[in-house]
DRENKOLTI-753260 format. One line per field, with one value per residue (C-alpha): x, y, z; chain. Coordinates in steps of 0.1 Angstrom, whole numbers, plus 2048, in hexadecimal, padded with zeros to 3 digits. Example, Ala and Ser with C-alpha at 12.3 -4.5 7.8 and 13.67 -1.06 7.14 Angstrom:
2
px = (87B, 889)
py = (7D3, 7F5)
pz = (84E, 847)
unit = (A, A)
END
This chain:
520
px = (9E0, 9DA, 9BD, 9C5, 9D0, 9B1, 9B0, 9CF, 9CC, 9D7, 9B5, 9A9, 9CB, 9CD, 9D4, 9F7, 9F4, 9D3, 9CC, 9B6, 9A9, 9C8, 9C9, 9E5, 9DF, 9F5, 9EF, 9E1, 9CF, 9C1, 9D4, 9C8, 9A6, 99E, 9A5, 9A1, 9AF, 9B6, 9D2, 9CF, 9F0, 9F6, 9DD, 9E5, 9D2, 9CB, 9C9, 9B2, 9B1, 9B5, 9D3, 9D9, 9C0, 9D7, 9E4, A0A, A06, 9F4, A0E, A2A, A1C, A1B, A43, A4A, A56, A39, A2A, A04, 9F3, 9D4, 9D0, 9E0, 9F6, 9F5, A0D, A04, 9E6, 9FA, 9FB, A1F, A2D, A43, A57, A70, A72, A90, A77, A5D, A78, A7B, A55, A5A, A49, A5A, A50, A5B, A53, A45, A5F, A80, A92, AB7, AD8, AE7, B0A, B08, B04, AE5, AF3, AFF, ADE, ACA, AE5, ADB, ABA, ACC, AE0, B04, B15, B0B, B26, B24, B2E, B11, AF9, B06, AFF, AD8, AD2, ADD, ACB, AAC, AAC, AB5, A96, A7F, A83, A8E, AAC, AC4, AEB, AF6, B12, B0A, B03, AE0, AE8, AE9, ACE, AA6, A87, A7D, A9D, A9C, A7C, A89, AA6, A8A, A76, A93, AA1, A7D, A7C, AA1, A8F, A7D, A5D, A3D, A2E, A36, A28, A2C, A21, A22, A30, A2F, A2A, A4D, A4A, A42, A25, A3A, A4E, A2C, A21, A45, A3C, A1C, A29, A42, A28, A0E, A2B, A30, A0D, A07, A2B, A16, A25, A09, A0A, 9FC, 9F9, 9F9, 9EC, 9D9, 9D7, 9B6, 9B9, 9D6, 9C7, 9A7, 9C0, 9D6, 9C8, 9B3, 9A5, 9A0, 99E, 991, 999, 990, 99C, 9AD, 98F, 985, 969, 963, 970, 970, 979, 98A, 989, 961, 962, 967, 97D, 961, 952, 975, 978, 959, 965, 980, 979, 952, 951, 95F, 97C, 96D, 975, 990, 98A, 99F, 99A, 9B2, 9D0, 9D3, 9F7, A09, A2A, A48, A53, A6D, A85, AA1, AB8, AD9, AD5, AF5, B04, B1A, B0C, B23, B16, B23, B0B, AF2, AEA, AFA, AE2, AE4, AD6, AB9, A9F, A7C, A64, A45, A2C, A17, 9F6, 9FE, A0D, A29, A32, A52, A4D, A6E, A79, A84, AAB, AB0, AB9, A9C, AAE, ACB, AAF, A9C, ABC, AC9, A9F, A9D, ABE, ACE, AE5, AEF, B0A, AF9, B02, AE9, AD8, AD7, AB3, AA0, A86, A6C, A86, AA7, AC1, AC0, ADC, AF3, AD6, ACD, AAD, AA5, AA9, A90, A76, A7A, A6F, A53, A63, A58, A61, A52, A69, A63, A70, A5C, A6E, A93, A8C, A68, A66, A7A, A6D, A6F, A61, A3E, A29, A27, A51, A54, A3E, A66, A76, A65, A51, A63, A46, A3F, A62, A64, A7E, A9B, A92, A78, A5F, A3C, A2E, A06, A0C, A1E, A01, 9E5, 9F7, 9FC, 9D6, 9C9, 9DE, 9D6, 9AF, 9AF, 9C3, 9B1, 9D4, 9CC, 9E3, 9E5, 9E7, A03, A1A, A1C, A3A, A3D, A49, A29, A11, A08, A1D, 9FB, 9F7, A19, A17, 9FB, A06, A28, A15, 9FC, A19, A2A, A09, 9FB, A1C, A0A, A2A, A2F, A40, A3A, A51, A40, A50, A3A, A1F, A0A, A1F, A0F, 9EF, 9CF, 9B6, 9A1, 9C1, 9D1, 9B6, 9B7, 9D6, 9D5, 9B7, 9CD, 9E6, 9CE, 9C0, 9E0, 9E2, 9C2, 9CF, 9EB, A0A, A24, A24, A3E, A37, A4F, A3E, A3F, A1B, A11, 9EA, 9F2, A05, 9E9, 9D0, 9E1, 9FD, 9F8, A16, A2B, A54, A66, A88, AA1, AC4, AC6, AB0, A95, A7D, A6A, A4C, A2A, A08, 9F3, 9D6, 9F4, A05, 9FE, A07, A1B, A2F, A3A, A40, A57, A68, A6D, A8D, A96, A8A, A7B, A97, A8C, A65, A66, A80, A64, A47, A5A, A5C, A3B, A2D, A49)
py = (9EE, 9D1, 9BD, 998, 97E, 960, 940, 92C, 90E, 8F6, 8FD, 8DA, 8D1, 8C6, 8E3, 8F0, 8F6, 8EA, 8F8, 8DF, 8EB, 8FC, 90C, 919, 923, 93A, 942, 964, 95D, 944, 954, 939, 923, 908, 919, 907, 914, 90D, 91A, 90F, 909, 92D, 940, 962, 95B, 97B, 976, 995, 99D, 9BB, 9BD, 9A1, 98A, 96D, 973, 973, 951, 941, 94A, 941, 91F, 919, 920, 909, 92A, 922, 8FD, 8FD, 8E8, 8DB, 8D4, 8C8, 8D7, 8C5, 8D1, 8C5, 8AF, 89E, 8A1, 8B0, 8B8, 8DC, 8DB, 8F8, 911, 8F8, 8E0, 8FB, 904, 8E4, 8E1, 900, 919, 93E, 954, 978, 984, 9AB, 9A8, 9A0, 983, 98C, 98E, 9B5, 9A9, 998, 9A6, 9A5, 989, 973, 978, 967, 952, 941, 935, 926, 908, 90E, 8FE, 91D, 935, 956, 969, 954, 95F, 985, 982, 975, 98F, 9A8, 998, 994, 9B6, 9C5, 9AE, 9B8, 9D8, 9D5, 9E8, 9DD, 9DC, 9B3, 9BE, 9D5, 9CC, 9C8, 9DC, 9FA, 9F5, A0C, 9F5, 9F8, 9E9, 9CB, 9C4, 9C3, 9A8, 993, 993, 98D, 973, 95C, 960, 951, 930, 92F, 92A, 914, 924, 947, 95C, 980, 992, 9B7, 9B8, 9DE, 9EB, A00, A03, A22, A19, A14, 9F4, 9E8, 9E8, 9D4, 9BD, 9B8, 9AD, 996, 986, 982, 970, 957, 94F, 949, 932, 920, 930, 931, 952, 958, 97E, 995, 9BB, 9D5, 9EB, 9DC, 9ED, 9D5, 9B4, 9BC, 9C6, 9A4, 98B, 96B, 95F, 96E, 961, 977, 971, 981, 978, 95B, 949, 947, 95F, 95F, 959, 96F, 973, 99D, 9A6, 9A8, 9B7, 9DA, 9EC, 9F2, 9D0, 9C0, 9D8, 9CC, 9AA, 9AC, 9C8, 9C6, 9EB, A04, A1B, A3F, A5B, A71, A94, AA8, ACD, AEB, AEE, B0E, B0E, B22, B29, B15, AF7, AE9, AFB, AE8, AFC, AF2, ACE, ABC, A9F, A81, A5B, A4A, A2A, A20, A1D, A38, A53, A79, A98, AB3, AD8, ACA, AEA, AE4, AF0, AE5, AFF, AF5, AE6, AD5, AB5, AB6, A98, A89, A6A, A5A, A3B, A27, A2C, A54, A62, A5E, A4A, A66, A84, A71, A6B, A8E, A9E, A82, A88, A65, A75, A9B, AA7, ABF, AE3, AEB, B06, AEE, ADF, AF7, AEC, B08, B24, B0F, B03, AD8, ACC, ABF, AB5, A8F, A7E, A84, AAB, AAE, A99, AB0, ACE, ABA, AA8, A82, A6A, A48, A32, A1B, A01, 9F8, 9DD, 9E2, A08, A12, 9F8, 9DF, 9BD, 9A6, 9C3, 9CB, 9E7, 9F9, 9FA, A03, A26, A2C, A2F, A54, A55, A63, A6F, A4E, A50, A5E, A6A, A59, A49, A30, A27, A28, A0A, A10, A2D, A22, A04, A1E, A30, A11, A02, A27, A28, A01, A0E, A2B, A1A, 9FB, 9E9, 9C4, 9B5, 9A5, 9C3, 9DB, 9BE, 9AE, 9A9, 9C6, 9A6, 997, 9AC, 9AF, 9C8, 9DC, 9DE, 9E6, A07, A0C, A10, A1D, A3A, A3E, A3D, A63, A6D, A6C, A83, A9E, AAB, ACA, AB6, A94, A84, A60, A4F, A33, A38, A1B, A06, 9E1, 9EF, 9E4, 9FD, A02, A05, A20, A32, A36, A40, A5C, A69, A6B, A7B, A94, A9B, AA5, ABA, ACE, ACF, AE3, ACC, ACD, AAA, AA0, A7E, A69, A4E, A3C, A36, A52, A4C, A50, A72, A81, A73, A84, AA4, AC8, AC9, AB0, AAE, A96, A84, A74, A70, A88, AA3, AAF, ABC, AE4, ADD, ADA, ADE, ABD, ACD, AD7, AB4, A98, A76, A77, A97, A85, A68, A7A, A8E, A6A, A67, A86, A9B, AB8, AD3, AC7, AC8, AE9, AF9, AE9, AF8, B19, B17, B0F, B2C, B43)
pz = (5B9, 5A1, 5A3, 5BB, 5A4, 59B, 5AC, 5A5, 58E, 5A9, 5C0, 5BC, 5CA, 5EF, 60A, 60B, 62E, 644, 66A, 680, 6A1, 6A4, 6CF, 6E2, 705, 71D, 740, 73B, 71A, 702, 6DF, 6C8, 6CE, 6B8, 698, 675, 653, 630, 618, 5F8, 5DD, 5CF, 5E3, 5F8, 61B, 630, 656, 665, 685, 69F, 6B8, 6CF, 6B8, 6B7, 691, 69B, 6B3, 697, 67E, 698, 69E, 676, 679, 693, 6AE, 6C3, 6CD, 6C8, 6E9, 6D1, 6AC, 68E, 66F, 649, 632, 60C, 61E, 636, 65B, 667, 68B, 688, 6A9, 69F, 67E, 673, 66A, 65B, 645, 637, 62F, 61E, 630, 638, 64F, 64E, 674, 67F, 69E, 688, 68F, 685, 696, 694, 69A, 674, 650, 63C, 627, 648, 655, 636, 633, 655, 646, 624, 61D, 62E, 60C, 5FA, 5F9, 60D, 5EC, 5DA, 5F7, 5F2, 5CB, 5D2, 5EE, 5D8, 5B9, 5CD, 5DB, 5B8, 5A6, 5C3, 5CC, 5ED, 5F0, 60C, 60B, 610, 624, 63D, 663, 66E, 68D, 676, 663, 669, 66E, 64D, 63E, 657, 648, 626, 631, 641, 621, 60D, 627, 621, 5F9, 5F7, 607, 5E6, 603, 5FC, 617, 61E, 638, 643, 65E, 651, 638, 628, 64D, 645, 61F, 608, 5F2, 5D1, 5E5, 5ED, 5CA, 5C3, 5E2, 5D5, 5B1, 5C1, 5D6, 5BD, 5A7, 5C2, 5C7, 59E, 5A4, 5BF, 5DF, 5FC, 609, 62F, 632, 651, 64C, 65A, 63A, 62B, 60B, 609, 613, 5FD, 5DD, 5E4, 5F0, 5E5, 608, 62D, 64F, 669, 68D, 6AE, 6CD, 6C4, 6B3, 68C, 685, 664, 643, 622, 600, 60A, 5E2, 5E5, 60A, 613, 62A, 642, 642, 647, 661, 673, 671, 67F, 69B, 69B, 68E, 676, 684, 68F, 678, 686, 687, 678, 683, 674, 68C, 6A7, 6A6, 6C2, 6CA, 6B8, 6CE, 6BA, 6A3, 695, 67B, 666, 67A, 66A, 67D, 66D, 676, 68D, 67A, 661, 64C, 659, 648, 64F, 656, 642, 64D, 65C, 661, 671, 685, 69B, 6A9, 6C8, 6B6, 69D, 68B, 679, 661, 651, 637, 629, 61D, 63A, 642, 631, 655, 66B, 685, 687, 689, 6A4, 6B9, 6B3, 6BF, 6D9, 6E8, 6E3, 6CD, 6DD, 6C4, 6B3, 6BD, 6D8, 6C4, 6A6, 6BD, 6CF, 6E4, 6F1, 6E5, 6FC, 6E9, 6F0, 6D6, 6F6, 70E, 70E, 710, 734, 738, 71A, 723, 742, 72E, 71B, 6FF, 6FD, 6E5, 6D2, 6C3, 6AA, 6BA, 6D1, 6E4, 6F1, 6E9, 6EF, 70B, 723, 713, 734, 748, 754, 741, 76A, 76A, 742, 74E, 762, 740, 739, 758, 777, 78D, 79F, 7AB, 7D2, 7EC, 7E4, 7C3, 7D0, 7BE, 7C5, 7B6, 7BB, 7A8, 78C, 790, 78B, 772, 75A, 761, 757, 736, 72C, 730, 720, 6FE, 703, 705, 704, 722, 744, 756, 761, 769, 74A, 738, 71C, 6FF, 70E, 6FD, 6D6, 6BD, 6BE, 6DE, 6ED, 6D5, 6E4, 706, 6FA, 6E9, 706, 71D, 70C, 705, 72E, 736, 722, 70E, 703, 6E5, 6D9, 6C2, 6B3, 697, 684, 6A0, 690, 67F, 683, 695, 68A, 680, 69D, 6B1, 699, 695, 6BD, 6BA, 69D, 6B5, 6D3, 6BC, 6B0, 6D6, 6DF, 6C6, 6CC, 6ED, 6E3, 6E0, 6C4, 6B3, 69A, 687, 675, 660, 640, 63A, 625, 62D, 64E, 64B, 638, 652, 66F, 667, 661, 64B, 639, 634, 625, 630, 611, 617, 638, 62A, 636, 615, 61F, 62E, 61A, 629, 627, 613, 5FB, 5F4, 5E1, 5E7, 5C1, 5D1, 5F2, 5DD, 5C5, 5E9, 5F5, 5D8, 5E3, 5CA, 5D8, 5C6, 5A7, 5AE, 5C0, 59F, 58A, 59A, 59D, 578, 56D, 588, 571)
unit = (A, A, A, A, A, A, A, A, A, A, A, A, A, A, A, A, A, A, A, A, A, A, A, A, A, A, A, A, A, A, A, A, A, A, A, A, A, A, A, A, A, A, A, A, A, A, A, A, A, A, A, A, A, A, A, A, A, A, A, A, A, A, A, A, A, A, A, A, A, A, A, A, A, A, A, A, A, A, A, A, A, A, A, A, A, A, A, A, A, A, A, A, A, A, A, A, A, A, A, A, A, A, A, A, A, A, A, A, A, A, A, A, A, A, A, A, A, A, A, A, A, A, A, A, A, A, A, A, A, A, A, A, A, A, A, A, A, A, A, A, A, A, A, A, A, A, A, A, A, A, A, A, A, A, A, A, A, A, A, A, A, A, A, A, A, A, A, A, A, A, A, A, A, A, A, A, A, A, A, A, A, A, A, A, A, A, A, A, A, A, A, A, A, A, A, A, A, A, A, A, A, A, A, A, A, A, A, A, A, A, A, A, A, A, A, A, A, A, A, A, A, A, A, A, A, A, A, A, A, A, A, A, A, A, A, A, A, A, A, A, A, A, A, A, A, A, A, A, A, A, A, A, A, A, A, A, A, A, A, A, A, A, A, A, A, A, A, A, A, A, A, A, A, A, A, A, A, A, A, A, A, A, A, A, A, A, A, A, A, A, A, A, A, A, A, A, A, A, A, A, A, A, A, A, A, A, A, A, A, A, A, A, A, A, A, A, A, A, A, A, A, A, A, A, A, A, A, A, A, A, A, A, A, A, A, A, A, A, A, A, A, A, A, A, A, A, A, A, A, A, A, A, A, A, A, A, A, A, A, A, A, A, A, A, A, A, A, A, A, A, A, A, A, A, A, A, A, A, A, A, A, A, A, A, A, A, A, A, A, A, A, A, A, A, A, A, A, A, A, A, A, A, A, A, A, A, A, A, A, A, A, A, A, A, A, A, A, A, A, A, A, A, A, A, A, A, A, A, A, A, A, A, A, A, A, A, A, A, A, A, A, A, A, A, A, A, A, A, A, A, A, A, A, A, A, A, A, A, A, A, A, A, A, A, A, A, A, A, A, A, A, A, A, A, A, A, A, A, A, A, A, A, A, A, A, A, A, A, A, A, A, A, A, A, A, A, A, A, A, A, A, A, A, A, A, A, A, A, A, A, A, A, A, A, A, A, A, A, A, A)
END
């Protein structure tokens, strides 16, 4: 990545945006205590922090979605009350949120329409979404539904929704948590023209390659209170890491897989989307053996929703021999008889999906957890009680206890306890897609080490992720997913980040006809 961009000439100017004593108390938790910061005109602002720090209130407050109890805001040097994102908007300041805030019922171009002046055309807003996703890189059709859209593509309308505002302050709250590394490197262009335009950036990330690479300016917080402050180009990852969490990650160890029997077989997997805009799978072959981790990068939106629905059992009209699940043909079994024969899923979205938001972590354990049920269905609270306190302890999930509200907790820390969750029904066969997207580093490297326990313990793991550091961390073997089809499989001591790249476009024909030749 390119070097972070020199002080802007406007640092003499006053503060674009200026935090005083900011706190903001609620019942179980004080997220924000008197916390003071500066954003200078043009400069990209990291704000470091672990799960559950107090970087998303902060932010929220900033964009008038949250009502701080103490403190004071100065836009441009001048004291300002934000009471709703209406009027954050018209101080120019964007924010592009982790949890989306869109309606799915509307078309990408409707949605960033909502945050624009309604006396612009919609066929004008079209033209700039398209232009903006064109100039940028961030390639998302302007009139499809939101509803059909994959994570990663949300993200894209959200980023492209705030740089329409033509923003004075932007911030971003993971930003290139679901992009492939050559988006970031456009993302990272684009930003760093803002910033020499004079756009204050406020940036959210785990990946501190990233935040040391862009950025001009750090804030570190821990448990809701300013800790320190930094210039991240002269830190390193480790001593960013020990600011933020008190101590560098532990190393995962990586031993050479055992592999046992095959769990999951899936041949000539070919199912048309019922969306439409979703993406049809075409001969789909794979295979997981017990012990070991089995990857598959992609660019967000080439099929993974349609191959996780069709191995979760959400979707169950494949021909049953088409999934194969300990040698049984599954195609026409839904969700529940396979988690009865081991199978247990993560989804990557974690509320609505992975979790009931207004329910308590205790009650979410009913969604995949059937063993605190009695006689007659009743359920035996204490144990679903002991159950959830055991899981919260042993993934250090940040939260009130069992009976706190799943949307209560962090983005970190709900994966947590959604991961922990499948991982304490000791599967035969775990399926996790983007297990640490938006989890801070201590946190995700707990949770590539629980990954990696269960695989010394003999389960079959398949992965679907679109951080490539992660898949090389964590898999035994690698595939690729463009356009519904799954690439061969490549050991991880084989591939290169410039191969998995290339497979992303869906080029893995051409590379393996290539190599072919050259071995000729």
């Amino acid at each position: 990545m390119n070097p972070p961009p020199t002080q802007s000439p406007s640092a003499n100017a006053p503060a674009r945006l200026q935090l005083e004593g900011i706190t903001k108390r609620y019942p179980a938790v004080v997220a924000n205590s008197k916390v003071s910061l500066k954003v200078k005109p043009g400069e990209i602002h990291a704000i470091l922090g672990e799960n559950g720090a107090g970087k998303s209130t902060l932010m929220k407050i900033i964009y008038g979605a949250v009502k701080p109890d103490e403190g004071t805001i100065l836009v441009d040097g001048k004291p300002v009350q934000i009471r709703n994102p209406q009027e954050a908007r018209a101080l120019g300041i964007a924010m592009v949120f982790q949890h989306f805030s869109l309606f799915d019922t509307l078309t990408v171009a409707e949605n960033v329409w909502l945050g624009l002046d309604k006396s612009i055309p919609l066929a004008q807003v079209i033209e700039r979404v398209e232009a903006t996703a064109r100039d940028y890189g961030l390639d998302v059709d302007a009139h499809r539904p939101v509803h059909t859209l994959s994570v990663g593509e949300m993200q894209r309308v959200e980023i492209i929704r705030a740089l329409l505002t033509n923003p004075r302050v932007l911030i971003l709250d993971e930003p290139t948590s679901v992009l492939t590394p050559q988006a970031v490197e456009k993302l990272f262009v684009v930003l760093r023209r803002l910033a020499a335009e004079g756009c204050s950036i406020l940036y959210i990330s785990h990946k501190l390659h990233e935040i040391r690479s862009l950025c001009t300016a750090c804030t570190v917080l821990r448990g809701g209170v300013v800790t320190g402050e930094c210039n991240p180009a002269l830190e390193t990852n480790a001593s960013l890491s020990r600011m933020m969490i008190g101590s560098e990650p532990p190393e995962l160890e990586h031993r050479s897989p055992n592999t046992g029997d095959t769990v999951l077989l899936v041949q000539g997997l070919s199912i048309k989307t019922q969306e439409a805009f979703g993406v049809d799978l075409q001969g789909i072959a794979l295979q997981v053996k017990a012990g070991e981790v089995v990857g598959i990068a992609g660019v967000s939106g080439n099929g993974q929703k349609e191959l996780m629905y069709a191995l979760s059992g959400e979707d169950t009209r494949a021909e049953p021999e088409m999934v194969q699940l300990l040698g049984k043909g599954v195609g026409r079994m839904g969700p529940g008889r396979r988690r009865g024969m081991g199978l247990h899923f993560v989804p990557e979205e974690r509320l609505g999906r992975g979790a009931v938001p207004s329910m308590g972590l205790a009650h979410n354990l009913l969604l995949t957890r059937k063993d605190a049920l009695g006689k007659g269905s009743w359920i035996r609270m204490s144990q679903l009680q002991v159950q959830a306190k055991d899981i919260i302890a042993r993934f250090n999930v940040k939260a009130g206890g069992p009976g706190s509200p799943a949307q209560s907790l962090s983005g970190g820390n709900l994966q947590k306890f959604i991961v922990g969750r499948e991982i304490d029904a000791k599967p035969r066969l775990l399926i996790i897609s983007q297990p640490t997207w938006g989890v801070d580093v201590g946190a995700a490297a707990q949770i590539r080490g629980a990954i990696l326990k269960l695989r010394d313990e003999g389960c079959a793991v398949l992965v679907l992720s679109e951080e490539l550091d992660e898949l090389f961390e964590i898999c035994d073997r690698l595939h690729v997913v463009a356009k519904g089809r799954l690439s061969p499989s490549v050991q991880r001591a084989d591939a290169t980040v410039q191969q998995i790249g290339e497979w992303m476009s869906g080029l893995w024909d051409n590379t393996g006809a290539a190599q072919g030749a050259a071995h000729a």
